[in-house]
TORGU-425592 format. One line per field, with one value per residue (C-alpha): x negated, z negated, y; residue number from 1. Coordinates in steps of 0.25 Angstrom, whole numbers, plus 2048, in hexadecimal, padded with zeros to 3 digits. Layout:
# residues N
u: (X | ...)
w: (Z | ...)
v: (Y | ...)
resi: (NUM | ...)
//
This chain:
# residues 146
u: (BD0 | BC3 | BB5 | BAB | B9D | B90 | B85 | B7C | B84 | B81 | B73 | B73 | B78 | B6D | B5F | B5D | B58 | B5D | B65 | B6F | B72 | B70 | B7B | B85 | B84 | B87 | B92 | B9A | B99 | B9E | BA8 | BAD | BAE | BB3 | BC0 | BC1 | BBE | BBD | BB1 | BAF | BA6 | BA2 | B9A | B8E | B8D | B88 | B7D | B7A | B78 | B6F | B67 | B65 | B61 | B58 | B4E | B4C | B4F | B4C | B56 | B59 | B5F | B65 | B6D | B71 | B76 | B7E | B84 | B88 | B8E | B95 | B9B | BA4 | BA4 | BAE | BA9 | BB2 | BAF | BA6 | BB0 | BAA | BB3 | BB8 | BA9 | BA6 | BB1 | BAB | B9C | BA3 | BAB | BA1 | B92 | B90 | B83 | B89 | B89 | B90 | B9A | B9F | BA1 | BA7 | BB1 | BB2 | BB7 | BC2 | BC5 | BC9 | BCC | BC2 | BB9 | BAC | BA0 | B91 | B83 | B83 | B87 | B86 | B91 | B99 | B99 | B9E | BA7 | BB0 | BAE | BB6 | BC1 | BBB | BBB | BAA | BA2 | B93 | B90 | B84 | B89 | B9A | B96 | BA2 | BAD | BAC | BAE | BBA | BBF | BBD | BC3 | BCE | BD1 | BDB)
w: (2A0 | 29A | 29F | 298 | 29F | 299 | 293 | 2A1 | 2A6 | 29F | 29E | 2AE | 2AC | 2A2 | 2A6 | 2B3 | 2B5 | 2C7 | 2CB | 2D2 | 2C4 | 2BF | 2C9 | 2C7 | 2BA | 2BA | 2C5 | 2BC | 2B0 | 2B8 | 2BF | 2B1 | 2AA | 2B8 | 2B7 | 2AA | 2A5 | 296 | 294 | 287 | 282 | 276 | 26B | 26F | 27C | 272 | 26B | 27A | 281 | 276 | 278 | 286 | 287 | 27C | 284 | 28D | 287 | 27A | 26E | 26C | 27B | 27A | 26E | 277 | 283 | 27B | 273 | 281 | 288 | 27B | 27E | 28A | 286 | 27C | 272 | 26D | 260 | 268 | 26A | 262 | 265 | 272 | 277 | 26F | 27A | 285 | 283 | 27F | 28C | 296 | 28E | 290 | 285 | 279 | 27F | 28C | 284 | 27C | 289 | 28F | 283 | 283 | 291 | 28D | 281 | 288 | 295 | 29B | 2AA | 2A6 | 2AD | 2AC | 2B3 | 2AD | 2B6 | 2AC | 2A3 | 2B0 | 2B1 | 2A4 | 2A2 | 2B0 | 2A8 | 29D | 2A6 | 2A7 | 2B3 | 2B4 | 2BD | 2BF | 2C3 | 2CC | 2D4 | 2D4 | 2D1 | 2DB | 2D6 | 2C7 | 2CA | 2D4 | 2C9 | 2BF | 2C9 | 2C7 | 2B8 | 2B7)
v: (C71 | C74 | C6F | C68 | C6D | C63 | C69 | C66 | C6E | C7A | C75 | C78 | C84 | C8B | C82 | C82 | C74 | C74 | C80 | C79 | C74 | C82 | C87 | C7C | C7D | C8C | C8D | C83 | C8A | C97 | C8F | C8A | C9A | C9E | C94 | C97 | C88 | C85 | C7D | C73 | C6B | C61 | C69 | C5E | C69 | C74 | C6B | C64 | C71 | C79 | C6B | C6B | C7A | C7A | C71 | C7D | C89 | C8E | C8E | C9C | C9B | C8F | C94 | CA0 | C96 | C8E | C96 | C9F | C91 | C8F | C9C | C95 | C85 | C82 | C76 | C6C | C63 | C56 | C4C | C41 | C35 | C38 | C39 | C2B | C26 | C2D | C27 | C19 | C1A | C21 | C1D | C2A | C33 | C3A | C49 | C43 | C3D | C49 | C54 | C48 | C45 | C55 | C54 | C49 | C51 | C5E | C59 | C5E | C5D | C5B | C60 | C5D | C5A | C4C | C41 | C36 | C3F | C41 | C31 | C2F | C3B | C35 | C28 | C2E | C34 | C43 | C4A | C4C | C55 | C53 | C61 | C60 | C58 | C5C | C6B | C6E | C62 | C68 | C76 | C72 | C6C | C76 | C80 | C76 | C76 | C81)
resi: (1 | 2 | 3 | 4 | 5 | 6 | 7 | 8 | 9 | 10 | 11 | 12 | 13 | 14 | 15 | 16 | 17 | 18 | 19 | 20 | 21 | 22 | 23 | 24 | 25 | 26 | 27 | 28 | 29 | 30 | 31 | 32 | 33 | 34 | 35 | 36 | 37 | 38 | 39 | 40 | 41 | 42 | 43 | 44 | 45 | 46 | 47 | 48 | 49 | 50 | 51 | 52 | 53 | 54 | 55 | 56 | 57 | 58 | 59 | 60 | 61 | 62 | 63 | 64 | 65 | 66 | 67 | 68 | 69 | 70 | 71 | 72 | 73 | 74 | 75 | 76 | 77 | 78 | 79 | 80 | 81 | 82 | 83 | 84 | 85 | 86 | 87 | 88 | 89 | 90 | 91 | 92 | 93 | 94 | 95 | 96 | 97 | 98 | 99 | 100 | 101 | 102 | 103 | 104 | 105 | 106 | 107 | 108 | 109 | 110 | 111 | 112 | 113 | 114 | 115 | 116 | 117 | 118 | 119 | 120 | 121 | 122 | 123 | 124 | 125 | 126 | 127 | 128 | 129 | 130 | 131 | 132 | 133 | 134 | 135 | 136 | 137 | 138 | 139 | 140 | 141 | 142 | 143 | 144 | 145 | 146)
//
């Protein structure tokens, strides 16, 4: 079973906005190479984290992050419709509703540091962790998967 992982996530892992973020952030990543976890997300992820990171760093980096992350993150075509049915169902924004319809798509657990996508994404019937506060319910469950 793969694992879809937000973009905040990886967000928390490169800027260090609070470094318990920063740490969380990191261990689950680790965790997820450790167990030899499959992590995919919707194309949007590679436009959504090249924007986030370029309010903080300069373009040249940011081109060498992404490109680096993509190196471990498979990217599957955005699920258009399906992530239609998800904002319909949940009201969830635009960019939630494709790594939820991603998680439904591939049958994924999906982790982020988004409460409001945790809310929709149970809503739409995933099985969602909100990392900063159930850090250590996601990776017992990704410890899980196999």
């Amino acid at each position: 079973m793969p694992v879809v992982v937000d973009t905040s996530v990886f967000v928390d892992s490169i800027l260090e906005f609070d470094e318990y973020r920063t740490k969380i952030a990191e261990d689950l990543l680790e965790t997820i190479q450790n167990e030899s976890l499959e992590i995919v997300n919707p194309v949007l992820f590679r436009v959504e984290l090249a924007g986030v990171l370029s309010r903080k760093l300069p373009e040249n980096r940011v081109k060498l992050i992404v490109e680096d992350i993509l190196e471990d993150v498979k990217l599957i075509p955005n699920p258009d419709d399906l992530a239609f049915e998800v904002a319909i169902k949940t009201g969830s924004r635009a960019a939630d509703a494709y790594f939820i319809a991603t998680a439904k798509l591939t049958n994924s657990i999906l982790v982020t540091n988004d409460r409001i996508m945790v809310k929709n994404a149970k809503k739409a019937g995933i099985d969602a962790y909100y990392l900063i506060e159930e850090f250590d319910k996601a990776v017992e469950r990704l410890k899980k998967i196999k």
